[in-house]
SERO-4910 file (N, C-alpha, C, O; in steps of 0.05 Angstrom, whole numbers):
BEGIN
 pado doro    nc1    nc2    nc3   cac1   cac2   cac3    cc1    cc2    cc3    oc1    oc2    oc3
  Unk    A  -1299   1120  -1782  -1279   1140  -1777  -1287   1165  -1793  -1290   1164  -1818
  Unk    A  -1288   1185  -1779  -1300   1218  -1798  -1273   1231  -1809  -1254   1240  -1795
  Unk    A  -1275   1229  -1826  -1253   1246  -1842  -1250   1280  -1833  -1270   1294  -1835
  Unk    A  -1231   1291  -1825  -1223   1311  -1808  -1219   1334  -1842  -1203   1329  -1860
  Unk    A  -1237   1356  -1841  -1239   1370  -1858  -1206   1384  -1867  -1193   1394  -1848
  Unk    A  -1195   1384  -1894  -1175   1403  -1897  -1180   1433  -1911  -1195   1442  -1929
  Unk    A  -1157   1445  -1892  -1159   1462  -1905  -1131   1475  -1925  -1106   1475  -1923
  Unk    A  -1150   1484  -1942  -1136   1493  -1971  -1118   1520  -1970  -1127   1541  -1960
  Unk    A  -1092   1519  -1981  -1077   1545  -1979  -1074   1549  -1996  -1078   1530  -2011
  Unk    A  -1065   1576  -2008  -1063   1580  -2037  -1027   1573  -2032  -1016   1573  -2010
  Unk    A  -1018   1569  -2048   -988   1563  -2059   -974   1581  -2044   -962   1577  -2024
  Unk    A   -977   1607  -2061   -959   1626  -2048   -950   1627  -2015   -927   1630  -2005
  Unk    A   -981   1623  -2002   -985   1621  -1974   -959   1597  -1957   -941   1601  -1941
  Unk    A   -970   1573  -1971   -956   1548  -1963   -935   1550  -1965   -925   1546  -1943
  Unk    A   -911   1557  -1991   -895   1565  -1993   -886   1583  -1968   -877   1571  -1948
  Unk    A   -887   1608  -1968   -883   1622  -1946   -883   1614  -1914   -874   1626  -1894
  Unk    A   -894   1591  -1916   -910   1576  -1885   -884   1561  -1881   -868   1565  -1863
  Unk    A   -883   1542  -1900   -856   1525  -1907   -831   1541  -1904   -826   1535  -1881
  Unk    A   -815   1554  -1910   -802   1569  -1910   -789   1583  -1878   -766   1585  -1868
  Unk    A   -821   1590  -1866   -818   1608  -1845   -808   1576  -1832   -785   1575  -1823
  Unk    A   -820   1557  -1831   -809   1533  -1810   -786   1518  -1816   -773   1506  -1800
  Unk    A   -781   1520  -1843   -747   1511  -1847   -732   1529  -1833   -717   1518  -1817
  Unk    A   -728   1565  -1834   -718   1580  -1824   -713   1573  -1799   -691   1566  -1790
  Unk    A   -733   1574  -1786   -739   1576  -1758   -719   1552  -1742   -705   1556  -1722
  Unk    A   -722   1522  -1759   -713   1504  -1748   -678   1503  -1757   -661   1495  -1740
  Unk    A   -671   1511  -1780   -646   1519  -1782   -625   1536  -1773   -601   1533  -1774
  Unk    A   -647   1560  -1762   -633   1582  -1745   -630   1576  -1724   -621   1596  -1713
  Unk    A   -633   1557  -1708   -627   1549  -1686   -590   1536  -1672   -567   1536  -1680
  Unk    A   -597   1531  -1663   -562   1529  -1652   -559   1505  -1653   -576   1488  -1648
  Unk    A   -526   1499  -1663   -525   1471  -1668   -538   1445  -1640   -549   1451  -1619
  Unk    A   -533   1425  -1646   -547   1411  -1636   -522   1401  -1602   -500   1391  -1603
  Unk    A   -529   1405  -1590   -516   1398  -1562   -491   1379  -1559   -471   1384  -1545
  Unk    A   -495   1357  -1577   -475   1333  -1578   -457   1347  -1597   -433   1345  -1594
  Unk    A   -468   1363  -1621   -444   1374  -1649   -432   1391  -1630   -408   1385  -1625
  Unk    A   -441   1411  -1618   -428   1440  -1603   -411   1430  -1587   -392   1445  -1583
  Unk    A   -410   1404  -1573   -393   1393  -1556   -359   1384  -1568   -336   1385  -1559
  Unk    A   -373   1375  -1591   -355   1359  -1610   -335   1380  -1628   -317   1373  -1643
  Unk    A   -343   1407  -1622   -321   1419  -1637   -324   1437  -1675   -337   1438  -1696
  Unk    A   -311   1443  -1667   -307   1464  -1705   -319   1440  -1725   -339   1441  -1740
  Unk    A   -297   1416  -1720   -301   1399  -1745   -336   1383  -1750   -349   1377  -1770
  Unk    A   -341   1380  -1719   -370   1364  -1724   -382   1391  -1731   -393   1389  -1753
  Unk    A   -384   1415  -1721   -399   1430  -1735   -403   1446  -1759   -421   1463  -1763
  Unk    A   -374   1434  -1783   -370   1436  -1805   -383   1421  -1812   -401   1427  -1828
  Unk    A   -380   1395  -1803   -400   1366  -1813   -425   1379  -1808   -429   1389  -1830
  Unk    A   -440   1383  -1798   -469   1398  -1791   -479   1401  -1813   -496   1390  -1827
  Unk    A   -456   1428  -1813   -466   1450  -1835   -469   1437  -1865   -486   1437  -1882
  Unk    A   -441   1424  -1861   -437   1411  -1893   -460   1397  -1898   -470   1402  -1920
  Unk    A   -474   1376  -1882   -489   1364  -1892   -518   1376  -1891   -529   1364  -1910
  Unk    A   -531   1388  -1884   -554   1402  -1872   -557   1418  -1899   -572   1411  -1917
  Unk    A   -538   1443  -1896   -539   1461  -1908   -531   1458  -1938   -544   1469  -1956
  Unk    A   -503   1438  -1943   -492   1437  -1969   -506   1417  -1984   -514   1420  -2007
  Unk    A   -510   1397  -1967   -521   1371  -1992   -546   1373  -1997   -553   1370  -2020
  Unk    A   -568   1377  -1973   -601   1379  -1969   -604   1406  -1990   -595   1428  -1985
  Unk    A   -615   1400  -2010   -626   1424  -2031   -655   1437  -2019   -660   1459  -2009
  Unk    A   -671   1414  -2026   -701   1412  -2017   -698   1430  -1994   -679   1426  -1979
  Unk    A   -721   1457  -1987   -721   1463  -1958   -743   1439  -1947   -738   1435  -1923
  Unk    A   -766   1423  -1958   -775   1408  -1938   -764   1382  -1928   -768   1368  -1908
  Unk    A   -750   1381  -1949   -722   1353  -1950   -708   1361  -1921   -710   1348  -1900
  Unk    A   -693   1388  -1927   -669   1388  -1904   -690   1390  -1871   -678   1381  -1851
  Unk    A   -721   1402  -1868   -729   1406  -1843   -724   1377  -1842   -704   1366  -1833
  Unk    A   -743   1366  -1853   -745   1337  -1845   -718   1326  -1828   -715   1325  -1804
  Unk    A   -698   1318  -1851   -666   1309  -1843   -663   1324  -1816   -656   1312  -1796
  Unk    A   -666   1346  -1816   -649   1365  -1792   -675   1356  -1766   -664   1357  -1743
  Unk    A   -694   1350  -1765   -711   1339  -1742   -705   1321  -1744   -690   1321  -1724
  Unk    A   -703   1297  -1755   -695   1267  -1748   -672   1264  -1737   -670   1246  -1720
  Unk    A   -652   1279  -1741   -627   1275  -1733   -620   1290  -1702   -604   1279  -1686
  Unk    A   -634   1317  -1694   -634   1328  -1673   -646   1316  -1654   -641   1321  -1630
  Unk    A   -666   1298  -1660   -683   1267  -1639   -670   1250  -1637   -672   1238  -1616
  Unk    A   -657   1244  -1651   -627   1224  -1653   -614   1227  -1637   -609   1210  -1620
  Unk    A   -601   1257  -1639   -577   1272  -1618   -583   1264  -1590   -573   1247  -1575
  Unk    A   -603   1281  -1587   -625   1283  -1563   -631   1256  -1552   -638   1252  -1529
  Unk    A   -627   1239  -1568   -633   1214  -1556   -609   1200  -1552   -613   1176  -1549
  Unk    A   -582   1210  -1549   -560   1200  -1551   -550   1216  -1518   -540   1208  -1497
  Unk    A   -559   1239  -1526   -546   1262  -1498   -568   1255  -1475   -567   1265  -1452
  Unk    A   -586   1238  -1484   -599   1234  -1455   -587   1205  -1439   -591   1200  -1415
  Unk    A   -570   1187  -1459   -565   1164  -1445   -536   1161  -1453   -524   1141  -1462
  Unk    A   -524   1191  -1444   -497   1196  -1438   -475   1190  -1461   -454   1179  -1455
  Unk    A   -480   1195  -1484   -464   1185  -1518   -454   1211  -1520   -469   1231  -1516
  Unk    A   -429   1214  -1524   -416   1233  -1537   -416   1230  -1569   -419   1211  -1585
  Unk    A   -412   1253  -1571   -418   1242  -1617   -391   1225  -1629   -393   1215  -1652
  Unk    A   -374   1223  -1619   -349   1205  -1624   -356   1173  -1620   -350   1155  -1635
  Unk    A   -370   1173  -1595   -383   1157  -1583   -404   1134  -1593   -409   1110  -1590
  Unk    A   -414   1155  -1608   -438   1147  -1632   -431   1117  -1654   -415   1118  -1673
  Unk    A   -442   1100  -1648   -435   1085  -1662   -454   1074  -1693   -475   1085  -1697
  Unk    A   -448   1057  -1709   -478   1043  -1728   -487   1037  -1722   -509   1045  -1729
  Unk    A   -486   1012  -1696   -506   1005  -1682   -519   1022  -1662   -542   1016  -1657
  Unk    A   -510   1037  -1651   -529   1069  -1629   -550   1068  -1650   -572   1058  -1644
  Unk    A   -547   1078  -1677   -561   1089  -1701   -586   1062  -1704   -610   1066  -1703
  Unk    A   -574   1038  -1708   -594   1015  -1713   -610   1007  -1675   -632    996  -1674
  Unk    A   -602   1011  -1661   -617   1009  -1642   -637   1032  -1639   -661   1024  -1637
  Unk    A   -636   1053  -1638   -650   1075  -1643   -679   1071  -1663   -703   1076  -1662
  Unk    A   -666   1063  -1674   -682   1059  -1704   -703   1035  -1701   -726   1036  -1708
  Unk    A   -691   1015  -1691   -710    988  -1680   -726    998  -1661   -749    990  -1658
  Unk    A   -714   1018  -1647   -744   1017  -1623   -756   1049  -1628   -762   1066  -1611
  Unk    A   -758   1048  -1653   -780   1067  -1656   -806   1061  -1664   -806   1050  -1686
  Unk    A   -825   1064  -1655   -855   1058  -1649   -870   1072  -1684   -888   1089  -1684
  Unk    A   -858   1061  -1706   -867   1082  -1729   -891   1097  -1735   -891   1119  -1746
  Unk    A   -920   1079  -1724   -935   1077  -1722   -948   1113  -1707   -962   1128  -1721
  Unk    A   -941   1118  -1688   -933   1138  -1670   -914   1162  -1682   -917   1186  -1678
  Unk    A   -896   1149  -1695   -880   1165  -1701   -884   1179  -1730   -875   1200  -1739
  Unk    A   -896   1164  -1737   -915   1180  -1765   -937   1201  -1763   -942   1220  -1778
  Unk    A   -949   1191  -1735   -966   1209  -1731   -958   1239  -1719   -971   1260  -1722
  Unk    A   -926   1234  -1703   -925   1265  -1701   -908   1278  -1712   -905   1302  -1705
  Unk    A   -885   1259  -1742   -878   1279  -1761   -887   1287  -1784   -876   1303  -1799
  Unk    A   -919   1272  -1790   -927   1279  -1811   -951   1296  -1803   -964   1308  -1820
***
């Protein structure tokens, strides 16, 4: 297997790179199932996204896992009330990690 050359950023750069893609993915509109759900789920959003996630590469992360989540709830008809622990543990069992490592890391 050939090792795929990296390339090097200076700090400042990465930083700034980082940044522009937390923005980007934060400035976006709440997530389809929260907007449905009202003021309070989208207090919950905010609260947790915005208030608890310090890290900006912490919160992209959290805020993509959870909008695939959503997304994967609004495609097989779940309202977010709806949502149960087990929605969450079935989800979670049939994810292919292997795959799934490869396209969030």
């Amino acid at each position: 297997m050939t090792e795929q050359p990296q390339h090097l950023v200076p700090v400042s750069e990465g930083v700034e790179l980082l940044k522009a893609n937390v923005s980007k993915a934060s400035d976006d509109a709440f997530p389809a199932l929260v907007e449905q759900a009202g003021a309070a789920a989208q207090f919950a959003w905010e609260e947790f996204i915005f208030g608890k996630l310090r890290k900006p590469h912490t919160r992209s992360a959290y805020e993509r896992a959870i909008r695939q989540f959503l997304k994967h709830c609004e495609l097989r008809g779940k309202d977010l009330p709806g949502v149960s622990p087990r929605d969450v543990g079935d989800y979670l069992d049939g994810l292919d990690y292997e795959i799934f490592a490869i396209v969030v890391f």
